[in-house]
mmCIF file of the N, C-alpha and C atoms, coordinates in Angstrom:
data_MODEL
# 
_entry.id   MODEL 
# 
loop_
_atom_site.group_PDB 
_atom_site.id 
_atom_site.type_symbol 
_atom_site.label_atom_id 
_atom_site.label_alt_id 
_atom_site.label_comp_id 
_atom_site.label_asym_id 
_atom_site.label_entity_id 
_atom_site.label_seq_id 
_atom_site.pdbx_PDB_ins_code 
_atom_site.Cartn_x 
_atom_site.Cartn_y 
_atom_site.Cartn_z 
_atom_site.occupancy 
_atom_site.B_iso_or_equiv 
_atom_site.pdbx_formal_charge 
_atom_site.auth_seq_id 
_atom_site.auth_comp_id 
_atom_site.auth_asym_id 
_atom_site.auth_atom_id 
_atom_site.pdbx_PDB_model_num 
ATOM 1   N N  . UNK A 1 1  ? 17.519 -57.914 47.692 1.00 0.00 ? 1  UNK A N  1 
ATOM 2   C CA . UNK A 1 1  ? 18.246 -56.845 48.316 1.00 0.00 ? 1  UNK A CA 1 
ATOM 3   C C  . UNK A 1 1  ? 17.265 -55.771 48.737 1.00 0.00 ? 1  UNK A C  1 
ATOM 4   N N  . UNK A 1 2  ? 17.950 -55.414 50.327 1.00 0.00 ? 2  UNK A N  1 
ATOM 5   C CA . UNK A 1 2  ? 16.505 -54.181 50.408 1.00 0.00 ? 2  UNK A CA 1 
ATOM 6   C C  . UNK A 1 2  ? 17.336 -52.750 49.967 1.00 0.00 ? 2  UNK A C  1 
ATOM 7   N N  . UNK A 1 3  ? 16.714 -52.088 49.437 1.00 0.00 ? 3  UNK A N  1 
ATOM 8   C CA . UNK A 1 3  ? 17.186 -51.325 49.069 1.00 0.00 ? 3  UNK A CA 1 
ATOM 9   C C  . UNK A 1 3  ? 16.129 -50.585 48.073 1.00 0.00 ? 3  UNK A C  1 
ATOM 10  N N  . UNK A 1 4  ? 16.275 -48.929 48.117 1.00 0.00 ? 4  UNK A N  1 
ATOM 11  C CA . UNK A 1 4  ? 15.114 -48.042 47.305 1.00 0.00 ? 4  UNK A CA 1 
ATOM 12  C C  . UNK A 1 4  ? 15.298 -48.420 46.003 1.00 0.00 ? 4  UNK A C  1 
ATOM 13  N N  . UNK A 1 5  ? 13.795 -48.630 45.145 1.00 0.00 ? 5  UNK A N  1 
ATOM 14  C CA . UNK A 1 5  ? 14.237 -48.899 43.969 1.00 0.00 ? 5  UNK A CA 1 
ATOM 15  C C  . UNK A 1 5  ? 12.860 -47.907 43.283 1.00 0.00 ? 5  UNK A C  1 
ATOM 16  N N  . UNK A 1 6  ? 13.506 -47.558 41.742 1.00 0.00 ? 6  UNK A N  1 
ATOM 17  C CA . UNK A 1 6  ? 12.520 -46.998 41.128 1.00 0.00 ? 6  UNK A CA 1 
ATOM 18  C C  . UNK A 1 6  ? 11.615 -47.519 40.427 1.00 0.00 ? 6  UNK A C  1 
ATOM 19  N N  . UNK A 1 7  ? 10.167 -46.385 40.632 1.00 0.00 ? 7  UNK A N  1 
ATOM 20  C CA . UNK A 1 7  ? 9.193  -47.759 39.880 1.00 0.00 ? 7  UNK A CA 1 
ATOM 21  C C  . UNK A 1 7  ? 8.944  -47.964 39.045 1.00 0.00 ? 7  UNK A C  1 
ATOM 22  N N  . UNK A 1 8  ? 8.144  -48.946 38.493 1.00 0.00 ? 8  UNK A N  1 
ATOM 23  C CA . UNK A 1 8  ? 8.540  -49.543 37.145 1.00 0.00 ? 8  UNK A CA 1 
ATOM 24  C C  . UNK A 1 8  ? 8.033  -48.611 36.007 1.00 0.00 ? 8  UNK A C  1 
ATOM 25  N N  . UNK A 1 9  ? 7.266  -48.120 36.160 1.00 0.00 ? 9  UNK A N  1 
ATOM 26  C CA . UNK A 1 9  ? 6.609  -46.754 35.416 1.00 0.00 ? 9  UNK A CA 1 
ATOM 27  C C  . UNK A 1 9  ? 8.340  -45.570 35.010 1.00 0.00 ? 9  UNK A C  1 
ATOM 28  N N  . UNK A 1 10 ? 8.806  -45.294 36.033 1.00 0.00 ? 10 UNK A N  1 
ATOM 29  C CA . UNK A 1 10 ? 9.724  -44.339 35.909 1.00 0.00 ? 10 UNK A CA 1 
ATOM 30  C C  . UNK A 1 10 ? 11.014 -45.103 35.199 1.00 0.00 ? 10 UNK A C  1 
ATOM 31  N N  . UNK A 1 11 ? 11.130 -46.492 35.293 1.00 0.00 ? 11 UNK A N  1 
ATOM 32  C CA . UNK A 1 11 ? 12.109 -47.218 34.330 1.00 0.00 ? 11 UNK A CA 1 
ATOM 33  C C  . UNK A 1 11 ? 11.449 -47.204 32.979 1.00 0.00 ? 11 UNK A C  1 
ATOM 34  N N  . UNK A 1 12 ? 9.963  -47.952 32.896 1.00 0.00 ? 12 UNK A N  1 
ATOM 35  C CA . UNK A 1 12 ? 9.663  -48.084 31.549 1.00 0.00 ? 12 UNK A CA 1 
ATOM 36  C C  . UNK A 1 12 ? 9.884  -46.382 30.820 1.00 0.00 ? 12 UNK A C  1 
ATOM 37  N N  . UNK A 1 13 ? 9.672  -45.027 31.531 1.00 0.00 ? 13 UNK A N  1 
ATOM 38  C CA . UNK A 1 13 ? 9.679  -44.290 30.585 1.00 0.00 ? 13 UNK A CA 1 
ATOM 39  C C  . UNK A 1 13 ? 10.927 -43.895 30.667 1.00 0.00 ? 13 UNK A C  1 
ATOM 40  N N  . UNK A 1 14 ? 11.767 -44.478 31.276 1.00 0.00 ? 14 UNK A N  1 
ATOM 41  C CA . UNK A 1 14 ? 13.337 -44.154 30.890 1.00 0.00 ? 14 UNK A CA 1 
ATOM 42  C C  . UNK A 1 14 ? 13.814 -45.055 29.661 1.00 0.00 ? 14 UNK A C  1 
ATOM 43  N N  . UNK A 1 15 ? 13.246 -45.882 29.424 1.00 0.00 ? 15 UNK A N  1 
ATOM 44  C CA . UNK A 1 15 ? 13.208 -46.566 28.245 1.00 0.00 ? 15 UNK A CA 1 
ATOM 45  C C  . UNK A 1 15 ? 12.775 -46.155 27.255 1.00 0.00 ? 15 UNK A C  1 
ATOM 46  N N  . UNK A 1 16 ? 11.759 -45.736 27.331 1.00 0.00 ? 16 UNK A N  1 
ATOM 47  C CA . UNK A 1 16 ? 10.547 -45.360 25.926 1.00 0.00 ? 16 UNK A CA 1 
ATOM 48  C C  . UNK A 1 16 ? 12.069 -43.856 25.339 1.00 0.00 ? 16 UNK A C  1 
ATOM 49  N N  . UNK A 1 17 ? 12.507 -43.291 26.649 1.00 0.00 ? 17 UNK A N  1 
ATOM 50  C CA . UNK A 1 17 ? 13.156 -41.723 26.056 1.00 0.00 ? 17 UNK A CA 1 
ATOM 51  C C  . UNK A 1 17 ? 14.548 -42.953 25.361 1.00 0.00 ? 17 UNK A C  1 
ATOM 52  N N  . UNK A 1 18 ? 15.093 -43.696 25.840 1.00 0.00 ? 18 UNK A N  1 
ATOM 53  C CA . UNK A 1 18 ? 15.909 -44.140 25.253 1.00 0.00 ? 18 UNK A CA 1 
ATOM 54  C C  . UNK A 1 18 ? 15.597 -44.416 23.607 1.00 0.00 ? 18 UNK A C  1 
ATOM 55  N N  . UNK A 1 19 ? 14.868 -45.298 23.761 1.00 0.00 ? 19 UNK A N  1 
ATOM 56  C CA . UNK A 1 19 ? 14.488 -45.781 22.008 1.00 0.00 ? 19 UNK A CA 1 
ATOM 57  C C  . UNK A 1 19 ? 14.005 -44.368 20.909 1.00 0.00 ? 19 UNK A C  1 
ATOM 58  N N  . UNK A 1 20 ? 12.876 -43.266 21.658 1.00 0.00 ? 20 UNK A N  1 
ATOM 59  C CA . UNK A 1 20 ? 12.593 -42.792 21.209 1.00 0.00 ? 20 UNK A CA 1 
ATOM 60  C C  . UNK A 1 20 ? 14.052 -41.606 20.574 1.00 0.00 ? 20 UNK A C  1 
ATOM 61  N N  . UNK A 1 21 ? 15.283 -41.524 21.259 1.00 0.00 ? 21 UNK A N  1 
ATOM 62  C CA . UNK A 1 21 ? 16.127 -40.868 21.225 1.00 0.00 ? 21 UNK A CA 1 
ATOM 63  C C  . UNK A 1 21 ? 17.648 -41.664 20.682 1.00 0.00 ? 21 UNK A C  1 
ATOM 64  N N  . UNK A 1 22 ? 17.238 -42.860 20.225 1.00 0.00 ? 22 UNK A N  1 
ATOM 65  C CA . UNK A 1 22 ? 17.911 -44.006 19.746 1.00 0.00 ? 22 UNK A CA 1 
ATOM 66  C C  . UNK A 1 22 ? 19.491 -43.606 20.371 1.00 0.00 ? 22 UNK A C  1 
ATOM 67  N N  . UNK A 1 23 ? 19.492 -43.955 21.676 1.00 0.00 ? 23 UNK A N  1 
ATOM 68  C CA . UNK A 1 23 ? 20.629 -44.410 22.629 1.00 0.00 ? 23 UNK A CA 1 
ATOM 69  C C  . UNK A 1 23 ? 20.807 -45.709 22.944 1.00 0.00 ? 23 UNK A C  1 
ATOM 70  N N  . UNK A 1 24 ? 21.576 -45.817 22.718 1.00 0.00 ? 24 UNK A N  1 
ATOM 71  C CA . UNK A 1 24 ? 22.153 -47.285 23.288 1.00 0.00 ? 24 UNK A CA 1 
ATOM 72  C C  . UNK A 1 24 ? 22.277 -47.718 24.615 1.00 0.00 ? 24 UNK A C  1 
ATOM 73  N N  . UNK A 1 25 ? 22.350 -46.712 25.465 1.00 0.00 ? 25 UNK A N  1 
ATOM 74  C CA . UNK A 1 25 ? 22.247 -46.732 27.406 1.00 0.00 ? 25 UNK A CA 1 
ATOM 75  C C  . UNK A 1 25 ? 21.353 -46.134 27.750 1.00 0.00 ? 25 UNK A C  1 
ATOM 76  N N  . UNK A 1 26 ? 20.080 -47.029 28.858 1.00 0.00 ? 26 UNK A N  1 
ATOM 77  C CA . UNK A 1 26 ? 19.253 -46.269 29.500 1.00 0.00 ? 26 UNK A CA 1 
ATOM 78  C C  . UNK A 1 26 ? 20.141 -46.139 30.772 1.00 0.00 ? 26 UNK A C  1 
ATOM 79  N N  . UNK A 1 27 ? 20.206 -45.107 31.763 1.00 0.00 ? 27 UNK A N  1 
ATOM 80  C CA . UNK A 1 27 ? 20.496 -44.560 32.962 1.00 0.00 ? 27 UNK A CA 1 
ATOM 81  C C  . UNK A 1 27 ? 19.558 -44.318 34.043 1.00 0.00 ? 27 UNK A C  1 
ATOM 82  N N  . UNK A 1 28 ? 18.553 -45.657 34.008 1.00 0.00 ? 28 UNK A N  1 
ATOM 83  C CA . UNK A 1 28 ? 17.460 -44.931 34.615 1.00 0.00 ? 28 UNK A CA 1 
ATOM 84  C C  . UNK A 1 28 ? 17.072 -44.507 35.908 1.00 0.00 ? 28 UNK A C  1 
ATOM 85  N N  . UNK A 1 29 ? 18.438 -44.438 36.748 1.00 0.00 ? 29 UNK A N  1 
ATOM 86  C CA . UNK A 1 29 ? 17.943 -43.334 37.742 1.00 0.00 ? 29 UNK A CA 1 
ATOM 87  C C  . UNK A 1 29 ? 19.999 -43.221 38.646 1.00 0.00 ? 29 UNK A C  1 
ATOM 88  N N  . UNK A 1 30 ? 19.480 -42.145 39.624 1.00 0.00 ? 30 UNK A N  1 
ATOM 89  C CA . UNK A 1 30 ? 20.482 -41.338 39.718 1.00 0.00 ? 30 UNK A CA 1 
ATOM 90  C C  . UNK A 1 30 ? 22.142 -42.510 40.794 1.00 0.00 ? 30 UNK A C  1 
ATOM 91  N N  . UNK A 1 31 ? 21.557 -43.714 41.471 1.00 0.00 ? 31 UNK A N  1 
ATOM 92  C CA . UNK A 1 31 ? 22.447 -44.268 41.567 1.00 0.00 ? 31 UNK A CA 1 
ATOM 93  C C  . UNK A 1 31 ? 23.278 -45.007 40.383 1.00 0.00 ? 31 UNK A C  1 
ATOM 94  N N  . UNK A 1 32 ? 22.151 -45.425 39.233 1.00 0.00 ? 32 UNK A N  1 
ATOM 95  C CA . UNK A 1 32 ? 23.384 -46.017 38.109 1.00 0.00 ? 32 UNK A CA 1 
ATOM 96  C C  . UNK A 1 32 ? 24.204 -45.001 37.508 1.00 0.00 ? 32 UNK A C  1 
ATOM 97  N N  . UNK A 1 33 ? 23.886 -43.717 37.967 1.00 0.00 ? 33 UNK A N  1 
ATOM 98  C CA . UNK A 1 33 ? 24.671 -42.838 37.147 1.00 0.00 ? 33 UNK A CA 1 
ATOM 99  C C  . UNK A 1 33 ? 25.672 -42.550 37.946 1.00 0.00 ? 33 UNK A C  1 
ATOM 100 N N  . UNK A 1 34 ? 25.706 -42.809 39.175 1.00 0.00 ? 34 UNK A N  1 
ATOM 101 C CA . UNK A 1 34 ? 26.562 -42.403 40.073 1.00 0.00 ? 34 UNK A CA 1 
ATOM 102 C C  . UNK A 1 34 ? 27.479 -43.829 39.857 1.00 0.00 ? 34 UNK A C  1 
ATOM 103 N N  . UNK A 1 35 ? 27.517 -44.989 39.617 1.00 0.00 ? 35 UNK A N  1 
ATOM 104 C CA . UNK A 1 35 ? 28.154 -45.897 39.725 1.00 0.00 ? 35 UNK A CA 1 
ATOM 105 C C  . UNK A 1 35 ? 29.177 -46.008 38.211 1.00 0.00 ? 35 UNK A C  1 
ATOM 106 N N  . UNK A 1 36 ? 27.752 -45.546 36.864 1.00 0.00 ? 36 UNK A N  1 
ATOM 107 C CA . UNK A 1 36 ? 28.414 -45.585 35.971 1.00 0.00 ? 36 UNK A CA 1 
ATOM 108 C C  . UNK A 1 36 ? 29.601 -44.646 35.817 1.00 0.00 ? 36 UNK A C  1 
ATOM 109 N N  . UNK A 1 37 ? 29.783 -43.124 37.129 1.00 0.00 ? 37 UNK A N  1 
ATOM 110 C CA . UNK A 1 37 ? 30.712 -42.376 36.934 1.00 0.00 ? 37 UNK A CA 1 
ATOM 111 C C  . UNK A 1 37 ? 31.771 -42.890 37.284 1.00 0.00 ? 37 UNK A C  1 
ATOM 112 N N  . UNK A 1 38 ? 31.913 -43.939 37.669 1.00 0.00 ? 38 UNK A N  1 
ATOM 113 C CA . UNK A 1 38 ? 33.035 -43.966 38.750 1.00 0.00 ? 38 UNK A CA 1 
ATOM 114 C C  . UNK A 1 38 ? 34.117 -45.448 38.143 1.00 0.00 ? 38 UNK A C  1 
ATOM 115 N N  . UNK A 1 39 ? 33.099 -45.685 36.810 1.00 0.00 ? 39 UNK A N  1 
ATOM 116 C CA . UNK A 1 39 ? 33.757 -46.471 36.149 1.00 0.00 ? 39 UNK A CA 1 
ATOM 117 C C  . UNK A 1 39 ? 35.599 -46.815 35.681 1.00 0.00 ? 39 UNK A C  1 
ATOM 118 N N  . UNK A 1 40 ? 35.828 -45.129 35.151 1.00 0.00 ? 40 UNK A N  1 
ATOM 119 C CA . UNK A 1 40 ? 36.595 -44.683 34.891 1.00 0.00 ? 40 UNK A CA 1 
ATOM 120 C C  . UNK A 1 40 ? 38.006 -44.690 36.052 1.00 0.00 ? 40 UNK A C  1 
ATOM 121 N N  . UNK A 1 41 ? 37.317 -44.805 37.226 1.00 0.00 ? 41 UNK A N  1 
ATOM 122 C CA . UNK A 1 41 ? 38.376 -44.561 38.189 1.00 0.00 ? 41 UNK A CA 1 
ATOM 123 C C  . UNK A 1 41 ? 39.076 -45.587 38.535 1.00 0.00 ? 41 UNK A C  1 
ATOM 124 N N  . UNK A 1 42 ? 40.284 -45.590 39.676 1.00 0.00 ? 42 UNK A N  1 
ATOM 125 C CA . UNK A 1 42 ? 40.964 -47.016 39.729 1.00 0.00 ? 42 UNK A CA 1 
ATOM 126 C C  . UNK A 1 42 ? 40.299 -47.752 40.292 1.00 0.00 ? 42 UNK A C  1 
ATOM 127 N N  . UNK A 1 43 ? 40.121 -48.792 40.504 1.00 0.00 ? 43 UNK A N  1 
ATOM 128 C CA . UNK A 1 43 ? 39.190 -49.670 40.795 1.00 0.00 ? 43 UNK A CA 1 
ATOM 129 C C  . UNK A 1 43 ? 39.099 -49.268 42.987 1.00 0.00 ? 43 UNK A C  1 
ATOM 130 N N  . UNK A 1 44 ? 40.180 -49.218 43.309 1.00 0.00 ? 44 UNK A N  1 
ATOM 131 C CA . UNK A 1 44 ? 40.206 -49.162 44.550 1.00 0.00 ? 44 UNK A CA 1 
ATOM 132 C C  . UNK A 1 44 ? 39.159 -47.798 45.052 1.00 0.00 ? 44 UNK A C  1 
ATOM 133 N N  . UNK A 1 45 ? 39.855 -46.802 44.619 1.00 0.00 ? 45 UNK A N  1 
ATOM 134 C CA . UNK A 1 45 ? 39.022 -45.488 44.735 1.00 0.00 ? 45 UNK A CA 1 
ATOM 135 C C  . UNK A 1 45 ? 37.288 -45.598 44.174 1.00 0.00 ? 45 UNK A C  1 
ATOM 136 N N  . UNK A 1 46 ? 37.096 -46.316 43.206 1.00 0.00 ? 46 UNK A N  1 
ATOM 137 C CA . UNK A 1 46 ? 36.193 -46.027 42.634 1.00 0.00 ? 46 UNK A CA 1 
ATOM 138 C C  . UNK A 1 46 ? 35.557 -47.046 43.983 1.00 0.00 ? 46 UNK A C  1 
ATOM 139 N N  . UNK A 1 47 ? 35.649 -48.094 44.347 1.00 0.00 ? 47 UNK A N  1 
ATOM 140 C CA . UNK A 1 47 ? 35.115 -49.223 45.661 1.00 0.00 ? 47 UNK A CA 1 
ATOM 141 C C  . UNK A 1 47 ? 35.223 -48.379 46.839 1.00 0.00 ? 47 UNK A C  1 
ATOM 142 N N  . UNK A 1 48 ? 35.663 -47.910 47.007 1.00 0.00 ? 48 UNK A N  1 
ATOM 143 C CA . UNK A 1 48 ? 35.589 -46.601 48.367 1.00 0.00 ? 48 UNK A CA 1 
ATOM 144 C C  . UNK A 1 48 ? 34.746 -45.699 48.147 1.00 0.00 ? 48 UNK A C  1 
ATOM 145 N N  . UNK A 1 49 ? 34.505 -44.830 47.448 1.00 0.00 ? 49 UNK A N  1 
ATOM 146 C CA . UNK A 1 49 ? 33.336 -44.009 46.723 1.00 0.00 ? 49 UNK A CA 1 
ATOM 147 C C  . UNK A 1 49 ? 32.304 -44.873 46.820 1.00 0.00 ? 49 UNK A C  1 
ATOM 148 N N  . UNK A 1 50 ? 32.199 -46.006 46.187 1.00 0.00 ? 50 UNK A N  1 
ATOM 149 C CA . UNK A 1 50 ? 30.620 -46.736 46.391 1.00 0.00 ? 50 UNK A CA 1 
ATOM 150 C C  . UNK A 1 50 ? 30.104 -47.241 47.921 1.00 0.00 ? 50 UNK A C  1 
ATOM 151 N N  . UNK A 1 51 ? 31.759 -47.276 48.844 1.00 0.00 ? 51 UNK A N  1 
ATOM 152 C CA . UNK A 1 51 ? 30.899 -47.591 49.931 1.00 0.00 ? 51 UNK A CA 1 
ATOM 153 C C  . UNK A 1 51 ? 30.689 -46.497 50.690 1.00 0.00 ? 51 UNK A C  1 
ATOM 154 N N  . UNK A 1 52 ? 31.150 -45.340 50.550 1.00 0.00 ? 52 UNK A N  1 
ATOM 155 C CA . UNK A 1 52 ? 30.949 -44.514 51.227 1.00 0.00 ? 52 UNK A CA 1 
ATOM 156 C C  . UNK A 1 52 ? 29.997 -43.440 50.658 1.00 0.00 ? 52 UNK A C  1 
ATOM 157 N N  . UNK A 1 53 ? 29.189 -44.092 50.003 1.00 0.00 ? 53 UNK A N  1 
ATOM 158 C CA . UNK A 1 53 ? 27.629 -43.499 49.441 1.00 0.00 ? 53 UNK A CA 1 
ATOM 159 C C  . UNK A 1 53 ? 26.703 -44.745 50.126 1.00 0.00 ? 53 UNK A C  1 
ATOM 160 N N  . UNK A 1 54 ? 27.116 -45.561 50.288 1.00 0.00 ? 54 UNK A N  1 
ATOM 161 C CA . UNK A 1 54 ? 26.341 -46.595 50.922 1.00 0.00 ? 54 UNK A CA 1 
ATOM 162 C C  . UNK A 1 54 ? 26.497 -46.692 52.547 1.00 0.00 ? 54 UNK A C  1 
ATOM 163 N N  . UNK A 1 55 ? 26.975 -45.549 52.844 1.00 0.00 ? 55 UNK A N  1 
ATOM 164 C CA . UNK A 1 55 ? 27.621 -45.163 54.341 1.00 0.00 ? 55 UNK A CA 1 
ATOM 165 C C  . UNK A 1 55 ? 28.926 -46.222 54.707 1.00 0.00 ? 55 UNK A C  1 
ATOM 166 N N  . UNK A 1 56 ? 29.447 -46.799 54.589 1.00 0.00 ? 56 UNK A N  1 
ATOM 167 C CA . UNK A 1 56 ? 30.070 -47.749 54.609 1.00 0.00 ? 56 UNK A CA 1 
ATOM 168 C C  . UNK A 1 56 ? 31.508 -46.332 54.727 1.00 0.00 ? 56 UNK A C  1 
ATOM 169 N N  . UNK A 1 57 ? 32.380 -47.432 55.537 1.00 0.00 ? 57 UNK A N  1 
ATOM 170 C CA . UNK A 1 57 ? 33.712 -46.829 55.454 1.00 0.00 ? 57 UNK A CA 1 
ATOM 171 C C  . UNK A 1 57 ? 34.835 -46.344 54.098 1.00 0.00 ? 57 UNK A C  1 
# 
């Protein structure tokens, strides 16, 4: 998939803060957090929100 991704440096130390902070979820960057918000929502709304961050209708 093309698409921006973060590098592996900025995942591994999203990891290291995880363990070091003994969490159970790393979040390591600002689209999984945006996806993990939207968990909660109805599924339809929450699929409209993701495409329309992805420009999509």
């Amino acid at each position: 998939m093309e698409a921006p991704k973060i590098s592996s440096a900025d995942l591994l130390g999203s990891a290291e803060d995880a363990i070091e902070s003994a969490v159970q979820e790393v979040l390591a960057d600002d689209w999984v957090k945006f996806v993990k918000s939207g968990l909660t929502l109805d599924p339809r709304e929450r699929y409209e929100r993701i495409a329309a961050a992805l420009g999509g209708s």
